[in-house]
C-alpha positions in Angstrom: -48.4 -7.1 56.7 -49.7 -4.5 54.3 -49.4 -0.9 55.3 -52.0 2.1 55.6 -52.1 3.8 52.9 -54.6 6.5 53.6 -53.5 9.7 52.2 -50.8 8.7 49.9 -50.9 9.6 45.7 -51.2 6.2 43.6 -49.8 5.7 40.1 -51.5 2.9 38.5 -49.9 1.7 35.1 -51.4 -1.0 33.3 -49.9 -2.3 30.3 -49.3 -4.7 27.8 -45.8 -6.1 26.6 -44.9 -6.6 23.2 -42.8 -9.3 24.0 -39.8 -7.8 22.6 -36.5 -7.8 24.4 -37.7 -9.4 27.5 -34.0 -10.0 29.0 -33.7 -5.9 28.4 -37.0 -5.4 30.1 -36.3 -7.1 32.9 -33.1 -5.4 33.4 -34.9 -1.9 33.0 -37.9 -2.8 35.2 -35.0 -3.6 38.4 -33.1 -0.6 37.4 -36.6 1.6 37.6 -37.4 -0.3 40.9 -34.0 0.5 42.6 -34.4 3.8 41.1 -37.6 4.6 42.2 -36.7 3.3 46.1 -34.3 6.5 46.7 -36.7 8.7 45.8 -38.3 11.4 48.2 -41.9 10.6 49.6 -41.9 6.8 48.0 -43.8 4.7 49.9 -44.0 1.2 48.4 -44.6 -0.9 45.1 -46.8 -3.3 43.9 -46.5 -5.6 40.9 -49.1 -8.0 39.1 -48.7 -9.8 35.7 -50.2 -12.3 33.8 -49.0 -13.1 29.8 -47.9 -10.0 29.1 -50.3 -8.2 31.0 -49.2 -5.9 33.9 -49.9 -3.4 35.9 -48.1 -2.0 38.9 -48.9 0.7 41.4 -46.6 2.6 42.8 -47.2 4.7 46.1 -46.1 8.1 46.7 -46.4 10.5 50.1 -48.0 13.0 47.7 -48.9 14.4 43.8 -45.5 16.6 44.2 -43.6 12.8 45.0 -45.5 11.2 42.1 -44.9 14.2 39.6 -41.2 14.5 40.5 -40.7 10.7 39.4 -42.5 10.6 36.4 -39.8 14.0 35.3 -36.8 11.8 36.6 -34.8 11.8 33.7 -33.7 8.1 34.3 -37.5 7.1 34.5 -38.2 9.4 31.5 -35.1 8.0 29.1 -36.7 3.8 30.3 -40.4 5.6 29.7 -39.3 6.2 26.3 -37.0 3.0 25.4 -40.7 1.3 26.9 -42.7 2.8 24.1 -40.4 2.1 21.6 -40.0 -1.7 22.4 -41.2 -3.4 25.2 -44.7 -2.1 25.4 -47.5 -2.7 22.8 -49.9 -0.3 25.2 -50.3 1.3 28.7 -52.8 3.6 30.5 -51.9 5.1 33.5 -53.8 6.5 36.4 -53.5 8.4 39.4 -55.2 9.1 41.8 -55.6 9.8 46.0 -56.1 6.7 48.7 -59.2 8.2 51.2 -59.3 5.0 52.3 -56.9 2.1 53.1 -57.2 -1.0 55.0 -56.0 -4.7 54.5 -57.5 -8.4 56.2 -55.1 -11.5 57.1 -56.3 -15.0 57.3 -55.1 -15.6 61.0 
């Protein structure tokens, strides 16, 4: 079952693979997953693709949570190896969750 996420920081990347490497993405994208996991005020993960398409949201207790990944010098090292080879684009938002609820067929 999904969880509230009122008041937690979202980072939403969208992007679109190049289609290099993808055995090296894949292994990168796990490592940044793990990686992200032990990190103070995480809060979840969510992952959606579609040829080459992708975005995934990643939830944070707060901005300070959010900001304190995207320095990680792990994340910023695979951020880098990302533009040089397994992304064509990405955009990337964040932003605060006022409101959070979720529906189940029962």
């Amino acid at each position: 079952m999904a969880e509230d996420r009122t008041g937690q920081t979202v980072v939403i990347f969208v992007s679109r693979r190049s289609g290099v490497d993808p055995e090296g993405y894949a292994l990168a994208a796990a490592a940044m997953d793990a990686l992200a996991s032990e990190q103070p005020g995480y809060r979840g993960v969510d992952h959606f693709s579609n040829d080459g398409l992708g975005m995934t949201l990643s939830y944070w207790a707060d901005e300070a949570s959010a900001v304190a990944w995207r320095e990680h010098p792990e994340h910023a090292a695979t951020r880098e190896a990302g533009r040089d080879r397994w992304y064509d684009w990405y955009m990337l938002h964040v932003a605060a969750i006022e409101r959070s609820y979720h529906w189940t067929r029962g």
